[in-house]
C-alpha positions as CSV (number, residue, x, y, z in Angstrom):
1,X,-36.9,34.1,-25.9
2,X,-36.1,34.5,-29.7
3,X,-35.1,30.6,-29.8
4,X,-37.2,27.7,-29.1
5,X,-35.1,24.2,-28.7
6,X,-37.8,21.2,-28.1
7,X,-36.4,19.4,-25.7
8,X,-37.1,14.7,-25.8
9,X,-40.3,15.8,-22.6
10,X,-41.5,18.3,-24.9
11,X,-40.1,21.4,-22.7
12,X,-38.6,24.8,-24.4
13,X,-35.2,25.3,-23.0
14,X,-34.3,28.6,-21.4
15,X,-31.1,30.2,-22.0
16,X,-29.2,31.1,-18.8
17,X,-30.4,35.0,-18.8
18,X,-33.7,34.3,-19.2
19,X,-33.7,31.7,-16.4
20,X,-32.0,33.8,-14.2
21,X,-35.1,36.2,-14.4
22,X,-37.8,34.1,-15.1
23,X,-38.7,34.2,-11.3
24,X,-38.1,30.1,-11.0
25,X,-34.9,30.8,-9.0
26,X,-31.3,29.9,-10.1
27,X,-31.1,27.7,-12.5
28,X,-28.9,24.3,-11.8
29,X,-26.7,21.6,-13.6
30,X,-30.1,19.4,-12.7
31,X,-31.6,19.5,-16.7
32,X,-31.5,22.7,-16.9
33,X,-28.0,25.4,-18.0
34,X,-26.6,27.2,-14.9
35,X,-26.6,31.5,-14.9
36,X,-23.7,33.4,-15.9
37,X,-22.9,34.4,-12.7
38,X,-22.8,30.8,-11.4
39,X,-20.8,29.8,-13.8
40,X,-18.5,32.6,-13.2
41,X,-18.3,32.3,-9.9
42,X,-16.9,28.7,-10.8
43,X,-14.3,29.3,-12.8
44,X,-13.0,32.0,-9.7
45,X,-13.1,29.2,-7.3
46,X,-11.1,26.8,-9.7
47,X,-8.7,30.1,-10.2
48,X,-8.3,30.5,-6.5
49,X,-7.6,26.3,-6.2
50,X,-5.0,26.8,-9.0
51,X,-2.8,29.6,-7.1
52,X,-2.5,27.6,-4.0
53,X,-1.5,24.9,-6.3
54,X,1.1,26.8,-8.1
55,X,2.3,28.1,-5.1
56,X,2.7,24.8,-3.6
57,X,4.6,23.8,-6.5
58,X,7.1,26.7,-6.4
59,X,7.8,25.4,-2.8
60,X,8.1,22.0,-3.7
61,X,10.7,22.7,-6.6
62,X,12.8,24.9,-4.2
63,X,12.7,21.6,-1.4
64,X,14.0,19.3,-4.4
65,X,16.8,21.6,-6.0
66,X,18.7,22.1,-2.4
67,X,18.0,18.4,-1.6
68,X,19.6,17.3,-4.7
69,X,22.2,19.9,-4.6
70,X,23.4,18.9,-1.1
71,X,23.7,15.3,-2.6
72,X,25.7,16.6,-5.5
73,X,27.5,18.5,-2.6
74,X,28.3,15.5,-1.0
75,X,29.5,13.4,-4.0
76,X,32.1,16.5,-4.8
77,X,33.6,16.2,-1.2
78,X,34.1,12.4,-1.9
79,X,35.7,13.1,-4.8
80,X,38.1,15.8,-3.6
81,X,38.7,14.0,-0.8
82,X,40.0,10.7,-2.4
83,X,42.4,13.3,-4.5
84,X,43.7,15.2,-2.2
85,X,43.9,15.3,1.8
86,X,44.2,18.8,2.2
87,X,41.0,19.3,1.3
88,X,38.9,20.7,3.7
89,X,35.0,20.6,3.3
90,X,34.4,24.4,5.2
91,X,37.4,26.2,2.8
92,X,35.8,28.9,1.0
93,X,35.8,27.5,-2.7
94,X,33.1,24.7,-1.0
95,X,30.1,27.6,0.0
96,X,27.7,27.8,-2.9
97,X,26.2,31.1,-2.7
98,X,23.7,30.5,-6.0
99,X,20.6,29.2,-4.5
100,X,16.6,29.2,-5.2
101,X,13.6,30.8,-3.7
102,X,10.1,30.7,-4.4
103,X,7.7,32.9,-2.5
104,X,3.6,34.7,-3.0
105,X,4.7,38.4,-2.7
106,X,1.8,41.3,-3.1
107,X,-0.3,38.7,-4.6
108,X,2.3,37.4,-7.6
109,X,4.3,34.0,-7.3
110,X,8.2,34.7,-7.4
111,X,10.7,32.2,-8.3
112,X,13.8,33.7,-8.2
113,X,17.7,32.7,-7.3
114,X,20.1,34.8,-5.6
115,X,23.5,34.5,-4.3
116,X,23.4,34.2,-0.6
117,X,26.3,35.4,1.1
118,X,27.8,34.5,4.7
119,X,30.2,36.3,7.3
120,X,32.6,33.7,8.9
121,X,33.1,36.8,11.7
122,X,29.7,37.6,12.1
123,X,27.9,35.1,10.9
124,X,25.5,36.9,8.8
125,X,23.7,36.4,6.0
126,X,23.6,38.5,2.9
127,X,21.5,38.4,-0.1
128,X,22.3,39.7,-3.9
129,X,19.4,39.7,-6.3
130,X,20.5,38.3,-9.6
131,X,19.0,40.6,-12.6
132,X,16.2,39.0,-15.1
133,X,15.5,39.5,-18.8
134,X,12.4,41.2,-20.4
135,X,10.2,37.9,-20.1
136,X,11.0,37.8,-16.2
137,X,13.6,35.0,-16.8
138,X,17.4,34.6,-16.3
139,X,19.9,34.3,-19.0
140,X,20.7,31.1,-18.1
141,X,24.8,31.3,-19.4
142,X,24.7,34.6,-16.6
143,X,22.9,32.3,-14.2
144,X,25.3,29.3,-14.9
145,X,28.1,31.9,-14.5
146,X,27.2,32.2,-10.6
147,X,27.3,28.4,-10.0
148,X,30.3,25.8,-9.6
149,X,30.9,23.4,-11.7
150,X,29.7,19.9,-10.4
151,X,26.2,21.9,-10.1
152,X,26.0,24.1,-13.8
153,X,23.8,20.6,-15.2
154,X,21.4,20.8,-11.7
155,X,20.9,24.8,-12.0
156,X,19.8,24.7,-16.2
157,X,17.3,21.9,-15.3
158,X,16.0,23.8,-12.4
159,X,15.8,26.7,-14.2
160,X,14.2,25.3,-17.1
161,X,11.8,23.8,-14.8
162,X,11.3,27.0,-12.8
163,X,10.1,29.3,-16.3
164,X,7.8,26.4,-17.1
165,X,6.3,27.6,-13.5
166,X,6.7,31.5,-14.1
167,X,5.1,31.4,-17.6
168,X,1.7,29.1,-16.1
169,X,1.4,31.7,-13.2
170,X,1.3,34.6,-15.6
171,X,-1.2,32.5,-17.8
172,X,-3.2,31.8,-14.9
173,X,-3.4,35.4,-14.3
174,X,-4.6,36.5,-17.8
175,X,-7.3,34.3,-17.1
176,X,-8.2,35.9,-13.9
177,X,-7.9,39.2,-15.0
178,X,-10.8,38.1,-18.0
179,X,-12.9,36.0,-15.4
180,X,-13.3,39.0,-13.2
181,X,-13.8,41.3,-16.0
182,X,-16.4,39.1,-17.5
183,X,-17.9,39.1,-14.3
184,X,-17.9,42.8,-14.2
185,X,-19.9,43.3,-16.7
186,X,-22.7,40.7,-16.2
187,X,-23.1,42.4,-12.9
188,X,-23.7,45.7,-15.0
189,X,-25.9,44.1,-17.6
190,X,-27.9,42.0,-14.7
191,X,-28.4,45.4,-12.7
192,X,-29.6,46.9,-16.2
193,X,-32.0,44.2,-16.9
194,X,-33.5,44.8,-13.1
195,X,-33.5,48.1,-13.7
196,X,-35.8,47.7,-17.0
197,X,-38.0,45.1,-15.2
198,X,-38.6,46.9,-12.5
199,X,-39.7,49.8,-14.9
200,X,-42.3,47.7,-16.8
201,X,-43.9,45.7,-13.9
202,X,-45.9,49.1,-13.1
203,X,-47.9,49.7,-9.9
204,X,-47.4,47.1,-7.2
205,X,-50.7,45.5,-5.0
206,X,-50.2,47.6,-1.4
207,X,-50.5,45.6,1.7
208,X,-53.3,44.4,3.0
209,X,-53.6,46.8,6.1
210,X,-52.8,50.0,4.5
211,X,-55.7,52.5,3.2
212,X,-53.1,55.1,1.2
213,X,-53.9,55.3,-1.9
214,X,-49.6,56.1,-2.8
215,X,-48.8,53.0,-1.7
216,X,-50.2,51.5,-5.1
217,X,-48.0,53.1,-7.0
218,X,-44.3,51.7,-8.2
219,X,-41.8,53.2,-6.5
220,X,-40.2,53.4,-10.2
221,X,-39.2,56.8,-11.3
222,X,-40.9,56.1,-15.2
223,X,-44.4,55.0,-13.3
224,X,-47.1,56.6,-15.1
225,X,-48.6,59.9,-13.2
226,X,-52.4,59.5,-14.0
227,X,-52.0,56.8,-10.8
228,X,-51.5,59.9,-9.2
229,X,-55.3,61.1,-9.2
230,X,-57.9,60.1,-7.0
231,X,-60.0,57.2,-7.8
């Protein structure tokens, strides 16, 4: 320890590499810094409670754009209606094929509108992927382009809403990728620090019931070879 604090008891404090080896155990929030590692292996378990979150949340915003565009849907059959009677709410000007999705796919969180398309003969459903710009957005006037009119203000908020969502997922990622490479090398410098340890403790005391003289020695490769002679 090239550091001593004093602590108010009178204690030096440790710093979290040398209490992970100092042969005490892991060290704890209880007075005393945690390890790396622990605190490592934190942050990955807050990481892992922020995907489901975000995930949830991509769900979520899908529920509440096709819940408030079937309202909006609604209000534009009142109004056509009170115009006109020859209006008809299953004509095909009233389908609105632009619609939202949100899904975990190969580990990344996609939020992504296509136009959904549907056979009156068949009855099937088809889907055409809409195409994004360089920041894994839409251009929202090619987006708008797709949608009717009493739903263009609905579509831009979602939107808006939904690249808020994109950009923290890809965030949240960065900061996964660093966490696990930070973690990747404390496991490399904690083997290297065993590794050197284990070289300087020297011969090891053999068990109590055994006679053999090679069972003194340290199993370490750099042990010292005059052990090897007999006493």
């Amino acid at each position: 320890m090239t550091i001593t604090d004093i602590t108010s008891r009178g204690k030096p404090t440790m710093t979290s590499r040398e209490l992970e080896f100092s042969g005490t155990g892991r060290a704890t929030d209880e007075g005393e810094p945690l390890a790396i590692s622990d605190r490592l292996g934190a942050i990955k378990a807050h990481i892992a409670a922020c995907e489901v979150e975000c995930v949830q949340e991509g769900e979520v915003l899908v529920k509440r754009f096709r819940r408030e565009r079937i309202d909006l849907h609604r209000e534009e059959f009142a109004n056509k209606k009170s115009l006109t009677s020859f209006f008809k709410p299953h004509r095909r000007g009233a389908w609105c094929p632009l619609n939202l999705f949100s899904r975990l796919h190969n580990g990344s969180l996609q939020i992504y509108w296509q136009l959904v398309h549907r056979d009156r003969r068949t009855k099937s459903v088809g889907y055409t992927h809409l195409s994004k710009n360089k920041r894994g957005g839409y251009d929202l006037r090619s987006l708008l382009s797709h949608a009717h009119e009493f739903e263009r203000d609905l579509v831009a908020e979602y939107e808006e809403e939904a690249e808020c969502q994109r950009q923290r997922w890809l965030h949240l990622m960065k900061i996964k990728h660093y966490q696990q490479r930070t973690a990747q090398i404390d496991d490399i410098e904690t083997a290297h620090i065993r590794r050197l340890r284990a070289q300087l403790r020297g011969p090891m005391l053999p068990p109590c019931e055994s006679t053999i003289w090679s069972d003194w020695i340290s199993p370490s490769i750099d042990a010292p070879t005059h052990y090897n002679e007999e006493p």
